[in-house]
Biopython code that builds the backbone (N, CA, C, O; Angstrom):
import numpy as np
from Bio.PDB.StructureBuilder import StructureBuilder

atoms = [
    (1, "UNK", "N", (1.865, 34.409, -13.939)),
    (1, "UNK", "CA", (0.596, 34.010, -14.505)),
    (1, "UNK", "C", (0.766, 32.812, -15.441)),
    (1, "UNK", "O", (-0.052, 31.893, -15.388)),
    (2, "UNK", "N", (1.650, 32.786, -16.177)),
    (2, "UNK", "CA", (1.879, 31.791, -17.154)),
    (2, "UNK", "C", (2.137, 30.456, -16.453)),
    (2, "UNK", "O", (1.604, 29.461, -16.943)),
    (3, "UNK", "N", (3.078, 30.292, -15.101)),
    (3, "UNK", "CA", (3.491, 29.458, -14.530)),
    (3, "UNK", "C", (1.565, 28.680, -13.916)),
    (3, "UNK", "O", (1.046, 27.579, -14.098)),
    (4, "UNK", "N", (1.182, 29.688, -13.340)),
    (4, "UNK", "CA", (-0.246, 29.076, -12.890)),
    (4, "UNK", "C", (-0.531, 28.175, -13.916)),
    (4, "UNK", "O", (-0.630, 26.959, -13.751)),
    (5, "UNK", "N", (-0.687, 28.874, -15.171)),
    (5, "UNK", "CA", (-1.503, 28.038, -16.238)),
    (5, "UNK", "C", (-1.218, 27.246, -16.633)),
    (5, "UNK", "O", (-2.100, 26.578, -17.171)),
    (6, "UNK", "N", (0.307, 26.684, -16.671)),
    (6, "UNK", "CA", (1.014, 25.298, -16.648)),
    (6, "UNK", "C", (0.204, 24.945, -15.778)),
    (6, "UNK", "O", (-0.931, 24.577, -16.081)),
    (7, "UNK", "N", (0.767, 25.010, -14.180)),
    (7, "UNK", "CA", (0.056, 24.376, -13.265)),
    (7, "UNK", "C", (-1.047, 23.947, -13.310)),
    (7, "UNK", "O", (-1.060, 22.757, -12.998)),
    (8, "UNK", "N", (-2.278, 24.455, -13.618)),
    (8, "UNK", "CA", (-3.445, 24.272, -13.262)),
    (8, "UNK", "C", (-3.649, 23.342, -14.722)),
    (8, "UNK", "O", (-4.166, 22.250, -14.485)),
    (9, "UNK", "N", (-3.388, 23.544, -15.935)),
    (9, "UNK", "CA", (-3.441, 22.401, -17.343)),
    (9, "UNK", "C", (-2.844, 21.317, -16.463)),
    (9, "UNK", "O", (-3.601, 20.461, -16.005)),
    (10, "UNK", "N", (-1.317, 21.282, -16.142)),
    (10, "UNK", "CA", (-0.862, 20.022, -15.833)),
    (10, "UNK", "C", (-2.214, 19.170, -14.579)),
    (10, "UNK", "O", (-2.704, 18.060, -14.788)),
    (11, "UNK", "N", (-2.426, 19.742, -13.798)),
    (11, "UNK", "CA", (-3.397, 19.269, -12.686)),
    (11, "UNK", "C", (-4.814, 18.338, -13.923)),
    (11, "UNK", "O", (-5.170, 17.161, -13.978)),
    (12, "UNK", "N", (-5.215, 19.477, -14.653)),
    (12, "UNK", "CA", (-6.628, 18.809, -15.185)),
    (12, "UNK", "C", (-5.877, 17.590, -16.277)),
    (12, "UNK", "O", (-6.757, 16.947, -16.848)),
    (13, "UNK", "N", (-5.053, 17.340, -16.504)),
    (13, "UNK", "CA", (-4.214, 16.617, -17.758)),
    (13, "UNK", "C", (-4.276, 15.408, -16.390)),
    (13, "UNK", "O", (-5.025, 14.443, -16.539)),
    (14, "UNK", "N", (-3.655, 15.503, -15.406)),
    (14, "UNK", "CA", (-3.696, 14.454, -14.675)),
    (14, "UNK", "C", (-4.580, 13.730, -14.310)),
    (14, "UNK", "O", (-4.425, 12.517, -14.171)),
    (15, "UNK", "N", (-5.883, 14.471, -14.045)),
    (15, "UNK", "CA", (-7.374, 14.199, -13.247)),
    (15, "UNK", "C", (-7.791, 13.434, -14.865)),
    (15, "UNK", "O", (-8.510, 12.447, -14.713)),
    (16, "UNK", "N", (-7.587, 13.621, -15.732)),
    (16, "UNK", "CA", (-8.508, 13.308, -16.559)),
    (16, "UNK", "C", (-7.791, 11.756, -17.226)),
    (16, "UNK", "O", (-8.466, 10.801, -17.611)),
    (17, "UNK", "N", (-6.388, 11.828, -17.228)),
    (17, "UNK", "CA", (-5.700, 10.420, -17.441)),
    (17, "UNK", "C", (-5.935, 9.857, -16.030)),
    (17, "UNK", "O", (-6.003, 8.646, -16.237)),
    (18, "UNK", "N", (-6.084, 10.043, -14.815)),
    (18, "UNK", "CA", (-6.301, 9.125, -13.480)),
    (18, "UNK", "C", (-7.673, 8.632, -13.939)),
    (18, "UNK", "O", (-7.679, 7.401, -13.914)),
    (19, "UNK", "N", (-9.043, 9.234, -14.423)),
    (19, "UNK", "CA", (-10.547, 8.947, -14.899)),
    (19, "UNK", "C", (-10.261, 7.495, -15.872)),
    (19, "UNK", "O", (-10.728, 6.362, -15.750)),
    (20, "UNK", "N", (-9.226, 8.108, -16.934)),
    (20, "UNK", "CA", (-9.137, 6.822, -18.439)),
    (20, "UNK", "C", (-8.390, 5.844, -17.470)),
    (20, "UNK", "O", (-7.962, 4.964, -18.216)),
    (21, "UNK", "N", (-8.003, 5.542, -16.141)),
    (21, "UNK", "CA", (-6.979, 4.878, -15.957)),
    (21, "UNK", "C", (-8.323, 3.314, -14.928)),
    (21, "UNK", "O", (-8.699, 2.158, -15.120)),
    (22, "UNK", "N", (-8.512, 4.529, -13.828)),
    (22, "UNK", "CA", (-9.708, 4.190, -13.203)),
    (22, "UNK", "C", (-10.915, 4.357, -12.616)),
    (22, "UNK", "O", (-11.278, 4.094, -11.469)),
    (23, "UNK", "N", (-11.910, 5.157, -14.193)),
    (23, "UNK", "CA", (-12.625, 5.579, -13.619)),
    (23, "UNK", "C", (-14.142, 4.365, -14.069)),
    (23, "UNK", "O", (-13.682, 3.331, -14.555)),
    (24, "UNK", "N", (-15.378, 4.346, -14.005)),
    (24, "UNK", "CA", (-16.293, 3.566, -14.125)),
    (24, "UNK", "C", (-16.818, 3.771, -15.685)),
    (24, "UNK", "O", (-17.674, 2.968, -16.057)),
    (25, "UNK", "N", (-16.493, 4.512, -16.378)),
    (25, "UNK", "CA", (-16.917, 4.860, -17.846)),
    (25, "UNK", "C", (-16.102, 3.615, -18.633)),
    (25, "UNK", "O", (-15.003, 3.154, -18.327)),
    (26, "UNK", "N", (-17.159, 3.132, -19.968)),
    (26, "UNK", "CA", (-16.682, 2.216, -20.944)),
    (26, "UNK", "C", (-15.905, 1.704, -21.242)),
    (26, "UNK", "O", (-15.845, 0.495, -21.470)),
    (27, "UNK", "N", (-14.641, 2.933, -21.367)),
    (27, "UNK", "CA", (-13.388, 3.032, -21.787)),
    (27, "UNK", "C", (-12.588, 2.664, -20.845)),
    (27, "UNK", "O", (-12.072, 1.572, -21.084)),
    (28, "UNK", "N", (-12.339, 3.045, -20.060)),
    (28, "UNK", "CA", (-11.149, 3.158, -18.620)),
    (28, "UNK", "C", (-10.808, 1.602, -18.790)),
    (28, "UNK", "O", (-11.591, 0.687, -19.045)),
    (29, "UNK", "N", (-9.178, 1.544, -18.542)),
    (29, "UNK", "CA", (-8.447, 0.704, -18.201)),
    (29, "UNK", "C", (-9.237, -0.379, -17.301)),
    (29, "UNK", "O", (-9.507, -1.424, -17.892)),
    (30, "UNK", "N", (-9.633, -0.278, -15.989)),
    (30, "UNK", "CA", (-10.071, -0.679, -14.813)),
    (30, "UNK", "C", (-11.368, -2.000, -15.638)),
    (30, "UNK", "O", (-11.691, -3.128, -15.267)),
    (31, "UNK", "N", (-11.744, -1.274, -16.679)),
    (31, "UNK", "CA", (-13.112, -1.966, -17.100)),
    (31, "UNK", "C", (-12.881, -2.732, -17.993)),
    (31, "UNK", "O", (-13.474, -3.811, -18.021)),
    (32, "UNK", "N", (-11.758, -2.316, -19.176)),
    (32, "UNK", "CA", (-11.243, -2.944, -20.343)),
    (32, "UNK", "C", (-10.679, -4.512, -19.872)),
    (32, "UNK", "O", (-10.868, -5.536, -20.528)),
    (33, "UNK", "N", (-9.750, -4.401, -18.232)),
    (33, "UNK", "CA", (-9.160, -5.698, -18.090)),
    (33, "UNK", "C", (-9.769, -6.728, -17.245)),
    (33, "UNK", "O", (-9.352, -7.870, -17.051)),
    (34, "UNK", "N", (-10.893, -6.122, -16.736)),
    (34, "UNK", "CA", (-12.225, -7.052, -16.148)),
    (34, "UNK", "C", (-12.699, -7.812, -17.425)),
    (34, "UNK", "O", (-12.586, -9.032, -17.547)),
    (35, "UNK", "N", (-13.278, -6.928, -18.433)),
    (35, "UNK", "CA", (-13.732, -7.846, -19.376)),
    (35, "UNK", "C", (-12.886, -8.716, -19.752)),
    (35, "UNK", "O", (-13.320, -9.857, -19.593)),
    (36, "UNK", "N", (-11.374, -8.641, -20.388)),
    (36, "UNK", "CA", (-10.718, -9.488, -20.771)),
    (36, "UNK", "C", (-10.492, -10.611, -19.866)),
    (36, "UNK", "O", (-10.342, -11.748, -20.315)),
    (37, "UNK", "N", (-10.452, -10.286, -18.272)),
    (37, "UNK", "CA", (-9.759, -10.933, -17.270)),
    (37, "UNK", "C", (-11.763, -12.464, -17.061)),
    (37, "UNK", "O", (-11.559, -13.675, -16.970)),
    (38, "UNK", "N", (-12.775, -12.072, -17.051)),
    (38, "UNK", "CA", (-13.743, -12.772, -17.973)),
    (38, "UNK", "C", (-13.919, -13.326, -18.714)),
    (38, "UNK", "O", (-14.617, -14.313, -18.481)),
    (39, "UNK", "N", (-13.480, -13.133, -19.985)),
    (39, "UNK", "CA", (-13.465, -13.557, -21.013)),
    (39, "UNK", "C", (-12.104, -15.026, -21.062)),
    (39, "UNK", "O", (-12.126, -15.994, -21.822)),
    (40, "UNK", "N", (-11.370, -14.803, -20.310)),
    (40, "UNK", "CA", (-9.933, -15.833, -20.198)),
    (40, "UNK", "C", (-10.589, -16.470, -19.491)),
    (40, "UNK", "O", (-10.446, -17.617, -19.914)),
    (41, "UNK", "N", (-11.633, -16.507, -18.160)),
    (41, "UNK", "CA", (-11.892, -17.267, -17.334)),
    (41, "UNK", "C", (-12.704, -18.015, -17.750)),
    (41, "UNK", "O", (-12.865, -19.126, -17.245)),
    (42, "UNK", "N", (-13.409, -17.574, -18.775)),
    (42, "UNK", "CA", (-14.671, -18.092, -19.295)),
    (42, "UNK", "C", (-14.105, -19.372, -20.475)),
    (42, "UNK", "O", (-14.489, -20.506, -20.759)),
    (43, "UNK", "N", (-13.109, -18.557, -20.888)),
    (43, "UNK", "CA", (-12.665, -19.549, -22.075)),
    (43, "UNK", "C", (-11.949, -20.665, -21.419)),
    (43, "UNK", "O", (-12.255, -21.835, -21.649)),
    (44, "UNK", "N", (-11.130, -20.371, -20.715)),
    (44, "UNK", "CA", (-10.454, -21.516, -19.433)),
    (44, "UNK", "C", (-11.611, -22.759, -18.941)),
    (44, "UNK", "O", (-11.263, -23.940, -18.930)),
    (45, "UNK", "N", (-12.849, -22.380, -18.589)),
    (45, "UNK", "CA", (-13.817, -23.191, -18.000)),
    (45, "UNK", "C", (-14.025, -23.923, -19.251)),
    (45, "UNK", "O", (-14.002, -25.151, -19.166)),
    (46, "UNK", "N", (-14.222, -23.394, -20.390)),
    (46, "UNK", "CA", (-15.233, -24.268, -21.748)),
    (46, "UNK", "C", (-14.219, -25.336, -21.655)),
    (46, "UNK", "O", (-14.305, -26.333, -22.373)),
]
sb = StructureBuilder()
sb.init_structure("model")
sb.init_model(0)
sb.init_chain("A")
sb.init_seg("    ")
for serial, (resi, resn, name, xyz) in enumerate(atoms, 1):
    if name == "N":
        sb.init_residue(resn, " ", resi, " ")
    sb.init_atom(name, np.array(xyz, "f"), 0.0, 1.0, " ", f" {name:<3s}", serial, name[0])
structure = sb.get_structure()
């Protein structure tokens, strides 16, 4: 029983750092380096 409950924490610990990594919410990685990757392009053009 104990071993499950590792298991199944480790599983939701994963799903939820794969979301902060690339998911469509504010925060997430995926969104953080669009804006920056924008913001360089933008400043590059001025």
């Amino acid at each position: 029983m104990k071993n499950l409950v590792i298991i199944v924490g480790t599983i939701v610990l994963g799903c939820l750092i794969f979301d902060l990594i690339v998911g469509d919410n504010e925060g997430s990685l995926k969104n953080e380096s669009k804006e920056v990757m924008i913001n360089c392009i933008e400043d590059y053009l001025e």
